[in-house]
C-alpha positions in Angstrom: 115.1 83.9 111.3 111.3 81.8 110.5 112.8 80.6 107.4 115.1 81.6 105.0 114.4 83.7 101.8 114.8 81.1 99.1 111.8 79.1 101.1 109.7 82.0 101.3 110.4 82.9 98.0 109.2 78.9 97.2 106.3 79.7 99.3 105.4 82.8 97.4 105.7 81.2 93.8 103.6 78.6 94.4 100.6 80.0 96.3 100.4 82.8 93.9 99.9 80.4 90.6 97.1 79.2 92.8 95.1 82.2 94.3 95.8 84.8 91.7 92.9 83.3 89.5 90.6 84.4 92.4 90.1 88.3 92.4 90.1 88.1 96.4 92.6 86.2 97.5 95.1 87.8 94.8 98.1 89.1 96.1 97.4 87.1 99.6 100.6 84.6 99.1 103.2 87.1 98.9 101.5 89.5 102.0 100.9 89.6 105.7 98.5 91.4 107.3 97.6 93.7 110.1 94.7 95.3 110.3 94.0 98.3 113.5 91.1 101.2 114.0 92.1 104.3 112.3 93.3 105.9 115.4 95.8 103.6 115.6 97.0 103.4 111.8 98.1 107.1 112.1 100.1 106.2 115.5 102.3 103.3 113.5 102.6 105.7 110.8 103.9 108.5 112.8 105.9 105.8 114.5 107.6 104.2 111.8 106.8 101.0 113.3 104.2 98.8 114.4 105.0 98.1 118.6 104.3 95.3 120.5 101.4 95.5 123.3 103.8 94.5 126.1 105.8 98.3 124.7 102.9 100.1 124.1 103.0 103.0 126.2 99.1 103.4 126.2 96.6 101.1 123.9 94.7 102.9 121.8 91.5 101.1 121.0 91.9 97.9 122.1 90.0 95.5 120.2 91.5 92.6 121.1 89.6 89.4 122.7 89.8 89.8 126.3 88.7 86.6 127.4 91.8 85.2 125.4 94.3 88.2 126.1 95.7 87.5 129.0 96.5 83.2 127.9 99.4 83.5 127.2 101.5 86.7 128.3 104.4 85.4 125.8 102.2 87.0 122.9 102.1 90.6 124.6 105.9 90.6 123.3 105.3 90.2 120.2 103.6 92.1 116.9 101.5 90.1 115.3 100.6 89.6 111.2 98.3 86.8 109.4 99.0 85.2 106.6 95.6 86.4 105.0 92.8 88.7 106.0 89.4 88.1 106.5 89.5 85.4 109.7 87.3 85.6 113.0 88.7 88.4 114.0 88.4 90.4 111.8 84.6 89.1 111.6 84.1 89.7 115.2 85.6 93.5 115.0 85.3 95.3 111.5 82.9 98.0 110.5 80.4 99.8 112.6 78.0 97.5 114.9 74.6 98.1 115.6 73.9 99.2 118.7 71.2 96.6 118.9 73.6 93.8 117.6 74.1 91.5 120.5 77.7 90.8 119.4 78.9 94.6 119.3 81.4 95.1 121.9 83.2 98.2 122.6 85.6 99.8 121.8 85.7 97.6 118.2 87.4 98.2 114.9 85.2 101.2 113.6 87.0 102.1 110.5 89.6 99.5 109.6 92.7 100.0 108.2 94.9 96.9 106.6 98.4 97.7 106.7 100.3 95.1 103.8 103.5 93.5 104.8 106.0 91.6 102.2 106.4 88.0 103.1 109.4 87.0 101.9 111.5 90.5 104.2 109.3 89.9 107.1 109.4 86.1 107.3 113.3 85.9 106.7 114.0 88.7 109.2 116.2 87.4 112.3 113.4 88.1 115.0 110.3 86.7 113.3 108.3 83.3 113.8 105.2 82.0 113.0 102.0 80.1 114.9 99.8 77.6 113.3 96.9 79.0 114.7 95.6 81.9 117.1 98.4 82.7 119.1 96.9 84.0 122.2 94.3 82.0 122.9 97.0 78.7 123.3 100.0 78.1 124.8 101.8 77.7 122.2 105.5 79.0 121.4 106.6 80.8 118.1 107.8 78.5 115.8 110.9 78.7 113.5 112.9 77.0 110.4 112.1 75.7 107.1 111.1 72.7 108.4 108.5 73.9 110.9 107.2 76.4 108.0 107.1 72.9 105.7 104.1 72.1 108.4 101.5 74.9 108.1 98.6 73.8 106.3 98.6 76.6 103.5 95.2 74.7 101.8 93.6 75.2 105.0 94.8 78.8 106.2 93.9 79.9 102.3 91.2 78.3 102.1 87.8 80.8 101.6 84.8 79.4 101.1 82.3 77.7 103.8 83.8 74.7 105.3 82.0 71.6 105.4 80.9 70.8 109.0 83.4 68.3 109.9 86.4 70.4 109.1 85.1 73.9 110.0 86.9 73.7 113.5 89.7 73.5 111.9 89.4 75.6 109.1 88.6 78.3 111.3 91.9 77.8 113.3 93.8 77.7 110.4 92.8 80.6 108.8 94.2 82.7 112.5 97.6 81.4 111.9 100.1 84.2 112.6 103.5 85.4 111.6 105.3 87.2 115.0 107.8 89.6 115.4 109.6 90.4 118.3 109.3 93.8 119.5 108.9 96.1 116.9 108.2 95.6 113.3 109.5 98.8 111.0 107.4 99.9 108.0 110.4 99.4 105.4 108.4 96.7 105.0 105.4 97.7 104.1 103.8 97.1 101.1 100.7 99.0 101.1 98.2 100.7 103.7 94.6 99.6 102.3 91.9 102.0 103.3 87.9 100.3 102.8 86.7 102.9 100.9 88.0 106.8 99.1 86.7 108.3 101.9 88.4 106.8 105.1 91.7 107.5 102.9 90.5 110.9 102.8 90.0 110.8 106.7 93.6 109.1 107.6 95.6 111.6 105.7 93.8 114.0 107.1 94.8 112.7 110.1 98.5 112.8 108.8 97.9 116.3 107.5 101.2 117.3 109.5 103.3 114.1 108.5 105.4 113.7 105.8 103.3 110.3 104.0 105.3 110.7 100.5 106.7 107.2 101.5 103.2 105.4 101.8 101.5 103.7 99.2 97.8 104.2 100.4 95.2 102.4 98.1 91.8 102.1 98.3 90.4 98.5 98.1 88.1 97.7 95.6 86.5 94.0 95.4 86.7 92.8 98.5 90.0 91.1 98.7 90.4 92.6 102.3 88.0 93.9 104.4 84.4 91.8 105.3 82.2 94.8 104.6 79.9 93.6 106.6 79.4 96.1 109.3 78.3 99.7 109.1 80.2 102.2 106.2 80.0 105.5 104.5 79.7 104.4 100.7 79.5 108.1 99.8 80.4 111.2 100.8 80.3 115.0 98.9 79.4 118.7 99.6 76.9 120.2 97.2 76.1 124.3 97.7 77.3 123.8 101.4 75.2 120.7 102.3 76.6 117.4 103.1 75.5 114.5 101.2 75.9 110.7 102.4 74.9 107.4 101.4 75.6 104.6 104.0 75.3 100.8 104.0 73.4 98.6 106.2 74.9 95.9 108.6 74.2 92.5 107.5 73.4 91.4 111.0 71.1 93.1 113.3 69.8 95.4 110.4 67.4 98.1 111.8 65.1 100.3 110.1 66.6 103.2 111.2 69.7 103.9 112.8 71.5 106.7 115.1 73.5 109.9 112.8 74.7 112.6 114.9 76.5 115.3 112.4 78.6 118.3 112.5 80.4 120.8 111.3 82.2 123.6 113.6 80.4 123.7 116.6 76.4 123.0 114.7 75.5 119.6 115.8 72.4 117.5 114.9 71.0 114.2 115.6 69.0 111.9 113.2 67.7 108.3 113.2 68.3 107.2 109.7 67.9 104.3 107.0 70.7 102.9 105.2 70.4 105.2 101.7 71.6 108.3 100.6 70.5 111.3 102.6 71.4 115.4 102.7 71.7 117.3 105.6 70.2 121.1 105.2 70.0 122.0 108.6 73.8 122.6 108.1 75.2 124.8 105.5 78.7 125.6 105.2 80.3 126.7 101.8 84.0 126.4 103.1 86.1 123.8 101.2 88.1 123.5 104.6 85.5 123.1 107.1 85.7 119.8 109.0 82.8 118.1 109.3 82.4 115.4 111.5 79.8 112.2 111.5 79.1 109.6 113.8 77.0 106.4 113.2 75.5 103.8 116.1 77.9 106.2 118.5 81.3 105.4 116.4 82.9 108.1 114.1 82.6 107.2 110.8 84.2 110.1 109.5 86.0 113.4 110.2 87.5 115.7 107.9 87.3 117.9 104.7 84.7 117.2 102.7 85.1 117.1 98.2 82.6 118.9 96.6 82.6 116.4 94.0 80.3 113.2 94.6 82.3 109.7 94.2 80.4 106.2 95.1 83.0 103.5 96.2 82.1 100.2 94.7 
């Protein structure tokens, strides 16, 4: 056991009276977090569970920092949760990179998906612990007991504005504190699974088409609580008289004029180099509600599915 319910209870009481004034950091004191690629979202569903890397039979899109992978082995057995989104990783590997972006590296979290853990069930479960800090880039060993837990600097990992130059190295650390489970982690649970925008929802159920999802609570994030948004995105997404209409938005870094759209839709493909803004495709026309239709951005799928005939911007 980390710590035992009545302190995460504690820890959830008082962190909420503080964040839930801020529109994104509400909810964050009574949630961990695990965010994965698409692709792999719909493997934990179908699973039931999320699986530790030293289990996985094969890793799908590993986005993970190989230079600090392999540091310590002792996190490979383990599934790993922060106590808020939005940290360096998550920097370094949401949303669609530029191919000129210097930074991109491949494969990297394309479309993320946040899965929403409770605190309080997860943190007083018998085979979770917690790390003050990235867990495997150190050495160090998963931590345990109300005491320990008393430790954590919650100001710091919390804390979401720029850091002042003399405590940015550690803010930064603080804010990859984890929350470890051995093995396995089951999704009774979960809280939520939090797509970016209507549209990605739209593309992992899709995905799930032949899986019974009644017991999900999917929800589309709206605000910015979660996900940077920083990276490449569709923003909208409709059929009108058989042609596809998009609108997507811009990196921040590395922006381009134009950028790379290949597009199709049962067996018609086409290439394009685009602008961020809204565009319509004539060269393909399909009046089918069912047709799949399938567009990639910068080389990364950015969505595959059905597409609504009914426009819907995502704000």
């Amino acid at each position: 056991m980390a710590i035992s319910v009545d302190r995460a209870n504690a820890h959830v009481a008082y962190w909420r009276e503080r964040l839930e004034r801020f529109s994104t950091r509400a909810g964050w004191a009574s949630s961990l977090f695990h965010a994965c690629q698409i692709e792999v979202a719909e493997r934990i569903i179908r699973d039931g569970r999320v699986i530790c890397r030293q289990d996985l039979p094969n890793v799908i899109c590993d986005v993970a920092n190989q230079g600090a992978l392999w540091n310590n082995l002792t996190a490979h057995q383990y599934v790993r949760l922060y106590f808020r989104p939005r940290n360096r990783f998550h920097l370094k590997t949401e949303g669609i990179k530029s191919l000129s972006d210097n930074y991109r590296i491949d494969p990297h979290m394309a479309i993320p998906i946040m899965f929403v853990f409770d605190l309080v069930s997860v943190l007083s479960d018998q085979s979770s612990y917690f790390v003050p800090g990235n867990f495997a880039s150190t050495a160090m060993q998963p931590l345990s007991g109300n005491e320990s837990f008393d430790a954590l600097n919650f100001e710091y990992i919390y804390h979401d504005s720029a850091p002042s130059p003399d405590i940015m190295h550690m803010i930064q650390d603080a804010r990859m504190a984890e929350v470890v489970v051995l093995n396995s982690l089951t999704l009774q649970h979960l809280k939520a699974v939090v797509c970016r925008t209507i549209y990605e929802e739209q593309m992992l159920r899709h995905m799930l088409r032949d899986f019974d999802v009644s017991r999900i609570k999917f929800i589309t994030e709206r605000g910015g609580a979660l996900f940077f948004r920083r990276g490449i995105f569709l923003s909208e997404l409709y059929v009108s008289q058989g042609n596809i209409h998009f609108t997507f938005q811009s990196p921040t870094t590395a922006i381009q004029p134009d950028y790379k759209v290949k597009i199709g839709c049962e067996n018609v493909w086409y290439d394009f180099k685009l602008g961020a803004k809204k565009w319509r495709v004539p060269q393909i026309t399909n009046t089918n509600p069912n047709a799949i239709w399938t567009i990639y951005i910068e080389d990364c799928l950015a969505f595959q599915g059905p597409v609504r005939s009914a426009s819907g911007t995502v704000v």
